[in-house]
C-alpha positions as CSV (number, residue, x, y, z in Angstrom):
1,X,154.8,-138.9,-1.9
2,X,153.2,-135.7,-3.4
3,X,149.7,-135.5,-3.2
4,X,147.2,-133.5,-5.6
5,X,144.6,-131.0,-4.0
6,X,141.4,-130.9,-5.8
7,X,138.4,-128.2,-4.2
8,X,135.2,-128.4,-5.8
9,X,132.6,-125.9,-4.2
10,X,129.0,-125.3,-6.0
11,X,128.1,-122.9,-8.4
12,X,128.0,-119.6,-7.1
13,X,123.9,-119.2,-8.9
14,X,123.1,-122.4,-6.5
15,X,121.7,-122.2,-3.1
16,X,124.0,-123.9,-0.6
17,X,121.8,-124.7,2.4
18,X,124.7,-126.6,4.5
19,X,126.4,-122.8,3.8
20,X,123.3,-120.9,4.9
21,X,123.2,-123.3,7.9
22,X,126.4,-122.6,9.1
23,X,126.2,-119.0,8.3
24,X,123.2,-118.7,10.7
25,X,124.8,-120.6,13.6
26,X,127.5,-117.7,13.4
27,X,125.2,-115.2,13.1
28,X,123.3,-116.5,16.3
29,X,126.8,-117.1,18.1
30,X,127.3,-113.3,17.3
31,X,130.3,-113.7,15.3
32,X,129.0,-110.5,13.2
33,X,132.4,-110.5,10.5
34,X,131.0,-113.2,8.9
35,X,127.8,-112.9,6.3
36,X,128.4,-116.1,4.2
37,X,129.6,-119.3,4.1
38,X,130.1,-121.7,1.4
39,X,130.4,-125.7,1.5
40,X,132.4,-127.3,-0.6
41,X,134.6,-130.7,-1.1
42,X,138.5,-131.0,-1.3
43,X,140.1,-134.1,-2.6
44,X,143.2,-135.4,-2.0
45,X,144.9,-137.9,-4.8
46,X,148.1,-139.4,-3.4
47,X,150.7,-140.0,-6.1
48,X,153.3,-142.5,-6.6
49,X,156.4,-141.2,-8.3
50,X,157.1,-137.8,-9.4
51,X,153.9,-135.4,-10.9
52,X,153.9,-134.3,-14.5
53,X,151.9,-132.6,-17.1
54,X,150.5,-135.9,-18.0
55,X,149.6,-136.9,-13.9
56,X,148.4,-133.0,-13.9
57,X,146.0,-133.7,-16.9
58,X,145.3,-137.0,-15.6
59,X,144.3,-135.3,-12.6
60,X,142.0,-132.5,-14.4
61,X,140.0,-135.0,-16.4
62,X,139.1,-137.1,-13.3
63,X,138.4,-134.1,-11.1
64,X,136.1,-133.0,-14.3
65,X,134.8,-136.5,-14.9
66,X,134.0,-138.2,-11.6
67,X,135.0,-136.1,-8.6
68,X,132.6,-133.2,-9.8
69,X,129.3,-132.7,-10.7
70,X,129.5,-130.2,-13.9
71,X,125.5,-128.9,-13.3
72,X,126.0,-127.8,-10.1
73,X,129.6,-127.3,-9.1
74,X,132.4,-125.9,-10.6
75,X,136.4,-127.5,-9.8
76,X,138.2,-124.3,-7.9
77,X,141.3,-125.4,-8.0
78,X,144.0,-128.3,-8.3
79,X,147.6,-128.3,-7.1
80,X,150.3,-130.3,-6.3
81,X,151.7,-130.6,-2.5
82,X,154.5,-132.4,-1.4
């Protein structure tokens, strides 16, 4: 069954303190490469039957609508893997 990928992270203008958090455990771990992180949530909406234009828009309203929060995240991306 293919399966639809939704990422939602926050808005980049937002603090992210879990992503500061992390960031400062690597920097005390010395793993110097690394001078951000960012948090975000991935979604994954299994389909039954084949994935269309209508499933994709489906799919863009309800990551819009429900799985986001407009004011302080932004959707990143959405696609379809089988």
């Amino acid at each position: 069954m293919p399966t639809i990928v939704v990422d939602v992270m926050p808005k980049a203008e937002l603090l992210d303190p879990q992503g500061k958090a992390v960031a400062g455990a690597l920097a005390r771990r010395g793993e110097t490469p690394f001078t951000a992180v960012r948090i975000g949530k991935r979604f994954e909406l299994t389909v039954d039957g084949d994935v269309d234009e209508t499933v994709l828009a489906q799919a863009r309203q309800i990551a819009d609508e429900i799985l986001s929060n407009a004011v302080i995240e932004d959707v990143v991306g959405i696609e379809v893997v089988e």
